[in-house]
PDB file as gemmi writes it, atoms N, CA and C in Angstrom:
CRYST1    1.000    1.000    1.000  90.00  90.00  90.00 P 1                      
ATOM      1  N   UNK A   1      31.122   4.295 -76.684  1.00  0.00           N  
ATOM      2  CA  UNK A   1      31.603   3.010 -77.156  1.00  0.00           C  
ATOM      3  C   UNK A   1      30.805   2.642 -78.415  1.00  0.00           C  
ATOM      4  N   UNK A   2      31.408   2.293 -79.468  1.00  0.00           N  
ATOM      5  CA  UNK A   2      30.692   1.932 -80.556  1.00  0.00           C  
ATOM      6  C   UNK A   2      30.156   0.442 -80.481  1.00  0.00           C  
ATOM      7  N   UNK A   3      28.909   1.008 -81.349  1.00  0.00           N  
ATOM      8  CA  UNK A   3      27.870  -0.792 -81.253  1.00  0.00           C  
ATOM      9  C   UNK A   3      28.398  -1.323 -82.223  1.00  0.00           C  
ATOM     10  N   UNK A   4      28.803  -2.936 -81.992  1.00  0.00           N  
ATOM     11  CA  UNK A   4      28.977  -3.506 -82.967  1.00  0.00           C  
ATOM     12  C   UNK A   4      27.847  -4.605 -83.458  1.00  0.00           C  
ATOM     13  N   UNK A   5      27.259  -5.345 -84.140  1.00  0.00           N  
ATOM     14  CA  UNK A   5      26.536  -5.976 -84.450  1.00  0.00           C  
ATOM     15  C   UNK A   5      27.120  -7.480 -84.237  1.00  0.00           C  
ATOM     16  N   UNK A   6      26.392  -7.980 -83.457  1.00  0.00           N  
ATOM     17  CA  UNK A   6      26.663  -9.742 -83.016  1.00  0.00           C  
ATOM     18  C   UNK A   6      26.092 -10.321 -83.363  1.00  0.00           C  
ATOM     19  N   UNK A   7      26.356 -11.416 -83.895  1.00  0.00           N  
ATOM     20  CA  UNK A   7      25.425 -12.768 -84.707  1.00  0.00           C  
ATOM     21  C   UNK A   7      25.375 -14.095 -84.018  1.00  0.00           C  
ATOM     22  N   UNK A   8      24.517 -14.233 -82.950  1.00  0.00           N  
ATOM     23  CA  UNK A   8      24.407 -15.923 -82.585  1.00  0.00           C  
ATOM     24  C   UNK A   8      23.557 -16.932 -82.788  1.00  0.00           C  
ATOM     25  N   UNK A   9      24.649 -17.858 -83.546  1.00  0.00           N  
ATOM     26  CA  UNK A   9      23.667 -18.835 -84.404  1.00  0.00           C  
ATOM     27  C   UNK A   9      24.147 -19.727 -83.212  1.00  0.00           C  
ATOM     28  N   UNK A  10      23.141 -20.864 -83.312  1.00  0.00           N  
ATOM     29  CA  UNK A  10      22.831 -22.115 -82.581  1.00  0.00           C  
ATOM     30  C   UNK A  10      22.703 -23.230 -83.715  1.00  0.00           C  
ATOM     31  N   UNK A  11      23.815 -24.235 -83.401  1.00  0.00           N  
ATOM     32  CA  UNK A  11      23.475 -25.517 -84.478  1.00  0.00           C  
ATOM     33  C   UNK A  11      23.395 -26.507 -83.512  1.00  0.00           C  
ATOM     34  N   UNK A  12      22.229 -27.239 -83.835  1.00  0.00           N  
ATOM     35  CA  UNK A  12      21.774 -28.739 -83.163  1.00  0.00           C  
ATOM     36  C   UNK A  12      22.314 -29.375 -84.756  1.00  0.00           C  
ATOM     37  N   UNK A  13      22.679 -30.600 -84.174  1.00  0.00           N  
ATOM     38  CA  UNK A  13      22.851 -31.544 -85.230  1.00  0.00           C  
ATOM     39  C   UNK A  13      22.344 -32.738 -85.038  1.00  0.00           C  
ATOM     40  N   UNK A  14      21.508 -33.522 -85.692  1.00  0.00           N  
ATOM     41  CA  UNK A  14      20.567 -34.533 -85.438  1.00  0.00           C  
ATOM     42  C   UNK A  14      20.216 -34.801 -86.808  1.00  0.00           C  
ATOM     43  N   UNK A  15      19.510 -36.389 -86.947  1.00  0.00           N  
ATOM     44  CA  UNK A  15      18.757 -36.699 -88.060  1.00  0.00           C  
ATOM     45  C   UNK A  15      17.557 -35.965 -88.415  1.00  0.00           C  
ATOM     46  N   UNK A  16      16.551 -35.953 -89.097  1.00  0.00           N  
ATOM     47  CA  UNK A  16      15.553 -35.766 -89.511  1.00  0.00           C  
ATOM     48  C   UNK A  16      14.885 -36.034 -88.745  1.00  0.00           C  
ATOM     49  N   UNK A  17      14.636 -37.264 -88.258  1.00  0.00           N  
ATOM     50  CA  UNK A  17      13.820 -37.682 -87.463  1.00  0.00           C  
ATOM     51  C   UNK A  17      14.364 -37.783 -86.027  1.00  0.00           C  
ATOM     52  N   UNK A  18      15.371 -37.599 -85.922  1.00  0.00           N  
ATOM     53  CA  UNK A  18      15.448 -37.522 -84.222  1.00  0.00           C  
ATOM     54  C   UNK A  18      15.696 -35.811 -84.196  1.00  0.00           C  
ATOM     55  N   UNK A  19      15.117 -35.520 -82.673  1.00  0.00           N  
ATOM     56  CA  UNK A  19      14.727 -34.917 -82.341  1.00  0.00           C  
ATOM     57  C   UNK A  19      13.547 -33.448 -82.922  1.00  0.00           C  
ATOM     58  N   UNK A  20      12.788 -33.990 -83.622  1.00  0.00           N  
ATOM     59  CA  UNK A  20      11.998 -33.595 -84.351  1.00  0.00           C  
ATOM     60  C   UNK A  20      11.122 -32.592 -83.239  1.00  0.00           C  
ATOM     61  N   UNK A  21      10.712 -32.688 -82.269  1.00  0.00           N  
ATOM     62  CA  UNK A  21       9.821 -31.830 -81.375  1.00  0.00           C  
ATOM     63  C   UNK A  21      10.500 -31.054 -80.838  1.00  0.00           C  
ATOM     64  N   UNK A  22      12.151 -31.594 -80.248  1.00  0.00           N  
ATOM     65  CA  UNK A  22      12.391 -30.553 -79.471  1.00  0.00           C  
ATOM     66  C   UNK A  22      12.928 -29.458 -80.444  1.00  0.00           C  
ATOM     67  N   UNK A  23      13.246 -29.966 -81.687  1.00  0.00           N  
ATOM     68  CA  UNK A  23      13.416 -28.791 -83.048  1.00  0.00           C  
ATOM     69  C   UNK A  23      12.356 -27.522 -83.019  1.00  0.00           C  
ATOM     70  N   UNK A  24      11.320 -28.534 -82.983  1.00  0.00           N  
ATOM     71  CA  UNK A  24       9.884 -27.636 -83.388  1.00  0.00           C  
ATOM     72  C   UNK A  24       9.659 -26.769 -82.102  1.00  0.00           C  
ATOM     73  N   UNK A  25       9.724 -27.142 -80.913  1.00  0.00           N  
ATOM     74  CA  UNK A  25       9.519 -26.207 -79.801  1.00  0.00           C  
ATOM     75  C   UNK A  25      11.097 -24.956 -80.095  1.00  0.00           C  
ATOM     76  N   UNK A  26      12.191 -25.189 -80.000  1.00  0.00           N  
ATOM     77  CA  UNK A  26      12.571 -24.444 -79.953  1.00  0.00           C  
ATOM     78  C   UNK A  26      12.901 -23.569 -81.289  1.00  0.00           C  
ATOM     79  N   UNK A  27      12.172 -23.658 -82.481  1.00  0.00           N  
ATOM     80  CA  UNK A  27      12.159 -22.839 -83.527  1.00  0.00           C  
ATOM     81  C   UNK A  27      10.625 -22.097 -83.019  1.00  0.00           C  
ATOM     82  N   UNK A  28      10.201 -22.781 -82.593  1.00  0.00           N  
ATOM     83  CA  UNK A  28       8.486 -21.737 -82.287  1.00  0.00           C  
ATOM     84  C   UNK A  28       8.220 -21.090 -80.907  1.00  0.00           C  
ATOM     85  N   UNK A  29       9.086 -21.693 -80.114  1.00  0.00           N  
ATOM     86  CA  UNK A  29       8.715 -21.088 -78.898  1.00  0.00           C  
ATOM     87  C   UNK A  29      10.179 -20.416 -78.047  1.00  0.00           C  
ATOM     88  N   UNK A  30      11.014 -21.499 -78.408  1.00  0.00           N  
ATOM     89  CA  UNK A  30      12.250 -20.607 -77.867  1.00  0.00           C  
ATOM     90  C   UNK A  30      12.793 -19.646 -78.331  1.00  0.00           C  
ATOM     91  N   UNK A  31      13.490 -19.724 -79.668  1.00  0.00           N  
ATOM     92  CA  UNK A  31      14.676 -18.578 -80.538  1.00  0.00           C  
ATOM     93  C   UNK A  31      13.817 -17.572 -80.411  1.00  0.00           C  
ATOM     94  N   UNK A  32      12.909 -17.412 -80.574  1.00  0.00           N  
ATOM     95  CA  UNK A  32      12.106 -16.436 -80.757  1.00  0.00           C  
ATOM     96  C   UNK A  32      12.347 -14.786 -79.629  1.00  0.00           C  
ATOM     97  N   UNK A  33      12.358 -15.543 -78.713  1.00  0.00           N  
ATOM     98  CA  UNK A  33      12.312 -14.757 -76.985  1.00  0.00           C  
ATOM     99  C   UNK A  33      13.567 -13.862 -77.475  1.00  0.00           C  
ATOM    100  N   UNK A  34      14.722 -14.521 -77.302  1.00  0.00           N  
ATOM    101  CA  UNK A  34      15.669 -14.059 -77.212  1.00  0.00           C  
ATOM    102  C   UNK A  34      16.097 -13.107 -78.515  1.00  0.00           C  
ATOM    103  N   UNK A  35      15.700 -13.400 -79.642  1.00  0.00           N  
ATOM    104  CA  UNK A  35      15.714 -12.521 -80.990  1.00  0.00           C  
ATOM    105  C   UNK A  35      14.451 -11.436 -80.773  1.00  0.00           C  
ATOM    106  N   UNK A  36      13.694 -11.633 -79.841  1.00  0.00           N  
ATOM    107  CA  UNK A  36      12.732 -10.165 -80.054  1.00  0.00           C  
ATOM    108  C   UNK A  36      13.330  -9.230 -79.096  1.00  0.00           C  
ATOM    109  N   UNK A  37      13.877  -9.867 -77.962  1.00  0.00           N  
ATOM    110  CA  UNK A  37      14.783  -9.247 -76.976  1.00  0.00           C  
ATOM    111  C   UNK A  37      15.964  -8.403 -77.794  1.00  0.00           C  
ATOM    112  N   UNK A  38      16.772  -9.109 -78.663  1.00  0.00           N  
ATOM    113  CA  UNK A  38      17.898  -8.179 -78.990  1.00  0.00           C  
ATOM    114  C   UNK A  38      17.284  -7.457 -80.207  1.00  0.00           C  
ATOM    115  N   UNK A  39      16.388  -7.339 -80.630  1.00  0.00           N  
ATOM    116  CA  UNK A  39      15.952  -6.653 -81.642  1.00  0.00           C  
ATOM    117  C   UNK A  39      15.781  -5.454 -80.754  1.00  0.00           C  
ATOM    118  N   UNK A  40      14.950  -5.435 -79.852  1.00  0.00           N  
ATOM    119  CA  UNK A  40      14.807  -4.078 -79.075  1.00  0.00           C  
ATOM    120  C   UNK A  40      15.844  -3.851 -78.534  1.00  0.00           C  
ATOM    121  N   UNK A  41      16.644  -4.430 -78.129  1.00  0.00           N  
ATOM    122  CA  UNK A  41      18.185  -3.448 -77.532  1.00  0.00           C  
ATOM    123  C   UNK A  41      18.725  -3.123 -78.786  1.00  0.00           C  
ATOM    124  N   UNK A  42      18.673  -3.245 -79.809  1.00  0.00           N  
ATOM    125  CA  UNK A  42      19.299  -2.721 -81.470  1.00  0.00           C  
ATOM    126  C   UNK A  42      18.487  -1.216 -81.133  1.00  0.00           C  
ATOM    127  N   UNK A  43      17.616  -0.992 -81.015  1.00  0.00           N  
ATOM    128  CA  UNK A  43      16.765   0.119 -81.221  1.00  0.00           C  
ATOM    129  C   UNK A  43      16.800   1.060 -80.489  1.00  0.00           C  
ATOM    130  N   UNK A  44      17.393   0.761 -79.134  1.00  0.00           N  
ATOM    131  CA  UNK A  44      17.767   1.667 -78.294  1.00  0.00           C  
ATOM    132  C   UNK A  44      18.722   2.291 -77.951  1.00  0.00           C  
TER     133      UNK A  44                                                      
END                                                                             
């Protein structure tokens, strides 16, 4: 079966100032998990 390459973006939409932390946690602690995860299934 051929690999195809998948792209999942996530948009929050909010002001500037609202929701400012839960931005910051999930640009530093969440996306992260899941993009190092499919980076290694790319490789395998």
């Amino acid at each position: 079966m051929p690999q195809t390459d998948r792209v999942v973006r996530v948009f929050i939409s909010s002001t500037f100032r609202d929701m400012f932390r839960e931005r910051d946690i999930l640009v530093k602690r969440i996306f992260p998990q899941p993009r190092r995860m499919f980076e290694r299934s790319r490789t395998t």
